[in-house]
C-alpha positions in Angstrom: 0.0 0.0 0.0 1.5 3.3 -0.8 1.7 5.9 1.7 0.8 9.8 1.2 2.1 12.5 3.3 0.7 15.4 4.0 2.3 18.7 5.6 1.0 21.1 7.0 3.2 24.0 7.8 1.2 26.4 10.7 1.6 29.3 12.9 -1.2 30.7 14.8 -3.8 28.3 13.4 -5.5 27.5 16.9 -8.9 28.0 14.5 -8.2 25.7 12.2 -5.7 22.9 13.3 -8.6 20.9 14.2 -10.5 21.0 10.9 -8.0 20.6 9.1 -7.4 17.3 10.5 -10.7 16.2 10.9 -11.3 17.2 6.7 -7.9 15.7 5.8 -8.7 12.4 7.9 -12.3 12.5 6.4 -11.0 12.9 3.0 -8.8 9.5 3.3 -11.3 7.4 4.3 -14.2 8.7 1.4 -11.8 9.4 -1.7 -8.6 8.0 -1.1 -9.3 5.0 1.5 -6.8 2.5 -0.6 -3.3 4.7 0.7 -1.6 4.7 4.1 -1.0 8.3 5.1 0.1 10.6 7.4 -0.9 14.3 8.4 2.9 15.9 9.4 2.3 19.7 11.1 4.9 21.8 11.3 4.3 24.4 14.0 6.8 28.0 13.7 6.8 29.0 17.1 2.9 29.5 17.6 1.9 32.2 20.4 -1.6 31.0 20.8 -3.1 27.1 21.6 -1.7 25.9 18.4 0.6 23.4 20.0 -1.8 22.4 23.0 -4.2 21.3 19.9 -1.6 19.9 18.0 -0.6 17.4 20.9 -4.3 16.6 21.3 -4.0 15.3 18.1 -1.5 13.4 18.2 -2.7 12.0 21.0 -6.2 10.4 19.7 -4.1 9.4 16.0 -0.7 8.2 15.7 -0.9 9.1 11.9 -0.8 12.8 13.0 2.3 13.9 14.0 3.9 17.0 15.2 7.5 19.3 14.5 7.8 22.1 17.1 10.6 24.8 16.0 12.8 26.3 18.9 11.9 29.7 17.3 9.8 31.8 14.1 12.0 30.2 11.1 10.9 32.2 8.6 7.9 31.2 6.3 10.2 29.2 3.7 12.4 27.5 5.7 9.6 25.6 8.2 7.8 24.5 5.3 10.7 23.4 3.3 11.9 21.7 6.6 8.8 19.9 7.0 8.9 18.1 3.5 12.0 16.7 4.2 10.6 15.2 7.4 8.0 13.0 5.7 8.2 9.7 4.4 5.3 8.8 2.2 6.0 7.6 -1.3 4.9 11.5 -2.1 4.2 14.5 -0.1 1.4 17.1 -0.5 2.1 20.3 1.0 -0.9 22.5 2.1 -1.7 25.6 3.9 -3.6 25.1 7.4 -6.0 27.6 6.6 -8.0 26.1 4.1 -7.0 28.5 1.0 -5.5 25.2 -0.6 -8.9 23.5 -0.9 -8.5 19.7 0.4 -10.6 18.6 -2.6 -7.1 19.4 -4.9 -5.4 16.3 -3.2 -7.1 13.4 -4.9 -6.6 15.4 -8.6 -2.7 15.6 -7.0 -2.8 12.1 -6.3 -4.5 11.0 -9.5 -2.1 12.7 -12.0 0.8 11.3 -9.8 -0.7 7.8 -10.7 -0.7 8.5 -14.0 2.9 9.3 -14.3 3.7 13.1 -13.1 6.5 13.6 -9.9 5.4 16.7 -9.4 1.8 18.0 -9.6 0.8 21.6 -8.4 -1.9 23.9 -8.2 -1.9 27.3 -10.1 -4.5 30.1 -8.7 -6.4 31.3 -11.6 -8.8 33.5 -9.4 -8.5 34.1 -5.6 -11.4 35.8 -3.6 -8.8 37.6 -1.5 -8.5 41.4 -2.0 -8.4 42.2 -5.6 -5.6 44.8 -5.1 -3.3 41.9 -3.9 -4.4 39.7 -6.2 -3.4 42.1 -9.5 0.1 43.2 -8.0 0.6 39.3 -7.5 -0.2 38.9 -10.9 2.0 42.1 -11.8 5.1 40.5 -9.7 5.0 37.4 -11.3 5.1 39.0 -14.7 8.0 41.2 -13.8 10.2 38.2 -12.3 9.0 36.2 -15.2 10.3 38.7 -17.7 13.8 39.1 -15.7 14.4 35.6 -14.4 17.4 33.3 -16.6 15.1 30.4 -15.1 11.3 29.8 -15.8 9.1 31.2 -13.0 5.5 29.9 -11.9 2.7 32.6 -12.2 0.6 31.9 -9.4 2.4 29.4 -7.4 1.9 29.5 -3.8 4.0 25.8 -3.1 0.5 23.9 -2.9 1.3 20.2 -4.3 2.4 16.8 -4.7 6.1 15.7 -4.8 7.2 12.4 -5.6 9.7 11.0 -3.1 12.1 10.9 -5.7 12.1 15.1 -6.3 11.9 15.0 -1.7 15.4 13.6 -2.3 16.3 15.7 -4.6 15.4 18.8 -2.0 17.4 16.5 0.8 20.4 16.5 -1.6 20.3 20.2 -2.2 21.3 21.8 1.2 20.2 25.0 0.5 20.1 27.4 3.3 18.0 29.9 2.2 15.4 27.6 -0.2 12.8 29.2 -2.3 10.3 26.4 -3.2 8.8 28.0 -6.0 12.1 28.7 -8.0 13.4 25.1 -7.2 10.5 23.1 -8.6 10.7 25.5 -11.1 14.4 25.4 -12.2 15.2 21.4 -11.2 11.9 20.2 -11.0 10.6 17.1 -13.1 7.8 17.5 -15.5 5.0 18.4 -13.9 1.0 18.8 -14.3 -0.4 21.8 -13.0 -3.8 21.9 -11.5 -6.0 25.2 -12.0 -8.2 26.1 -8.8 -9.8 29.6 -7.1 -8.6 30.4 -4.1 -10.8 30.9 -1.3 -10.7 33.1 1.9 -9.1 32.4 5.1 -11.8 29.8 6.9 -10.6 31.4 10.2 -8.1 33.7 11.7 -6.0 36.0 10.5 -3.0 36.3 8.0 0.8 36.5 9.2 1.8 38.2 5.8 2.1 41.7 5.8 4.5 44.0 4.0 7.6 43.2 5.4 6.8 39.2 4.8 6.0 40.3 1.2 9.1 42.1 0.3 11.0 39.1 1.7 9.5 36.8 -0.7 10.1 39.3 -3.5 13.7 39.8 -2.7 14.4 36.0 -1.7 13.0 35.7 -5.6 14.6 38.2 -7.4 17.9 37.8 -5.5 18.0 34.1 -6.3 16.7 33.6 -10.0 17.6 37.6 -11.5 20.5 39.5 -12.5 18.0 42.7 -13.0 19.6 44.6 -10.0 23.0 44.0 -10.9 22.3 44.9 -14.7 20.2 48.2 -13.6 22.7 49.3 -11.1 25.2 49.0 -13.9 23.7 50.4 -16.7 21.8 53.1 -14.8 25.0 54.3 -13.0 26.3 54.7 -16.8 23.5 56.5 -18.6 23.4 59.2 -14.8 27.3 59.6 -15.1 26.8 60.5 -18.8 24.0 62.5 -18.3 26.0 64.5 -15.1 28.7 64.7 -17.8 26.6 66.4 -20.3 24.6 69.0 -18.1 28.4 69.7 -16.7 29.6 70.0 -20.7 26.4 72.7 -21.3 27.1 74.5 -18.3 30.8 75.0 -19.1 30.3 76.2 -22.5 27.4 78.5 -21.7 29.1 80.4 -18.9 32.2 80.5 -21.6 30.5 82.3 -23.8 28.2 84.5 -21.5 30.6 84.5 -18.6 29.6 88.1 -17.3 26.2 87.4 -18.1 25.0 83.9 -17.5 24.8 82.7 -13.7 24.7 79.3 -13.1 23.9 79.3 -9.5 24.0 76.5 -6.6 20.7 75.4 -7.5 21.3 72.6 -10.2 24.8 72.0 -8.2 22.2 71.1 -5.0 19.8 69.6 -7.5 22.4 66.9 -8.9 23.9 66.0 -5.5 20.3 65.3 -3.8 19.4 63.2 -7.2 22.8 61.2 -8.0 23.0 60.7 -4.1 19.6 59.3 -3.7 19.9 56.7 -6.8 23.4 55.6 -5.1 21.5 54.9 -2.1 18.9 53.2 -3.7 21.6 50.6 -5.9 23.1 50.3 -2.3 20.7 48.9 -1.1 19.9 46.8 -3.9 22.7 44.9 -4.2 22.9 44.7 -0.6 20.3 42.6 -0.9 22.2 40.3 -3.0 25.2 40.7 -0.3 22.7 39.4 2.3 21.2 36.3 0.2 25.1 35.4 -0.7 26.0 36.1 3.0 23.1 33.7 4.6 23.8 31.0 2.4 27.7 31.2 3.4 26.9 30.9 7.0 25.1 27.4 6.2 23.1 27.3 9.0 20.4 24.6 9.3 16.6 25.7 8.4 15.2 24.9 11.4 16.1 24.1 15.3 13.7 21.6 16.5 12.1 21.8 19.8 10.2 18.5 20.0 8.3 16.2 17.5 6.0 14.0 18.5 4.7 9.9 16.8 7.7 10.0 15.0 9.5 7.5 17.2 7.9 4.7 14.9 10.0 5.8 12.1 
């Protein structure tokens, strides 16, 4: 009998921990009840009675088991973590909040019998706010456009991996993983399942900005060469240009000298702009500094706390 494992990578989910495994242990027994399975949840440091739940759990079904981190691992590395953790003959990785709807996993599972390693799901619609929604959809098309490697519009991570591609992410050691470029840029073929996404069933979101811009940068620091490229050829079309105004500014007080003043103005006006688009490529390729720096540091994705039913394995 093959085995399926599911993760489930949560923080703050006291709301839905529960349901989720009730759905997911519904689900087995109505659609798929010829695999062995197991749910795996990854817990990043919960504040509220997410772990208290989770041992509850594990308590009534030894098929549900539990990974505490020490600490808040960041929202790629838990995940990633987690899927190495498993060991079905393929692992599904969903949210814990519902917006990867449970009824994807036999599709997942069904395309994975026919042949794929790796079958995901690709939003086509979402019923979260439609301002984040189109500069989603405007992201992806601007890393798509830059990126030497093929990106994944809509891709949150939701999917099936064959244990084969698992190994591949074991093999890998990378520090500072992005999920969606990997399966992307060393992935097998894969089938990709369409699917709205819905709202939150309970709680609230950990994203915010900050959380965002991470994900951006962790993407275009990692697959793109566009902030290198613009700092370079910006810095030379703002030199030539500061060489040009200087050229005009020369002649004309040459051949107006008594009668032409040029002022401090534009002088004030050049340093404020040059200095704030140097700033600005700083901190750019900073970025790229900080990716390169984490990954040198090799430090492991996650600390472990506890983890509990895993003693069987």
């Amino acid at each position: 009998m093959k085995k399926i494992s599911i993760l489930i990578p949560c923080y703050n989910e006291e709301l839905n921990v529960e349901p989720m495994a009730q759905a997911l242990t519904e689900m087995f027994a109505k659609d798929l009840p010829n695999y062995d399975y197991e749910i795996v949840f990854i817990d990043n440091d919960s504040k509220d009675l997410t772990r208290p739940k989770l041992r509850a759990l594990c308590e009534k079904d030894k098929r549900i088991k539990a990974i505490f981190n020490a600490k808040n691992f960041g929202q790629f590395n838990s995940p990633y973590y987690g899927m190495l953790q498993t060991t079905g003959d393929c692992t599904i990785s969903m949210v814990c909040d519902f917006q990867d709807p449970i009824e994807l996993i036999p599709k997942y599972v069904k395309e994975w019998e026919n042949g794929y390693k790796i079958v995901i799901g690709i939003k086509t619609s979402s019923k979260e706010s439609k301002i984040m929604y189109l500069l989603r959809s405007l992201y992806y098309k601007i890393i798509k456009k830059f990126s030497d490697v093929e990106q994944i519009e809509h891709f949150t991570g939701s999917g099936l991996y064959d244990k084969s591609f698992i190994k591949v992410l074991r093999d890998l050691k990378d520090p500072k993983p992005f999920l969606r470029g990997i399966v992307a840029e060393l992935g097998f073929e894969r089938k990709e399942i369409p699917y709205e996404q819905p709202q939150r069933r309970a709680g609230k979101t950990s994203n915010n900005f900050y959380r965002l811009y991470d994900a951006a940068m962790l993407s275009i620091t990692s697959y793109t060469k566009i902030g290198l490229r613009i700092a370079t050829i910006g810095g030379a079309i703002f030199s030539l240009c500061s060489l040009l105004v200087a050229l005009v500014y020369f002649i004309l007080k040459l051949c107006w000298w008594d009668s032409f003043p040029a002022g401090m103005a534009p002088v004030v006006i050049g340093m404020f702009v040059l200095g704030s688009v140097q700033m600005f490529f700083i901190g750019f390729l900073g970025e790229y500094i900080l990716n390169i720096n984490d990954r040198i540091m090799n430090r492991p994705l996650v600390v472990e706390a506890e983890r509990i039913n895993f003693d069987e394995d």
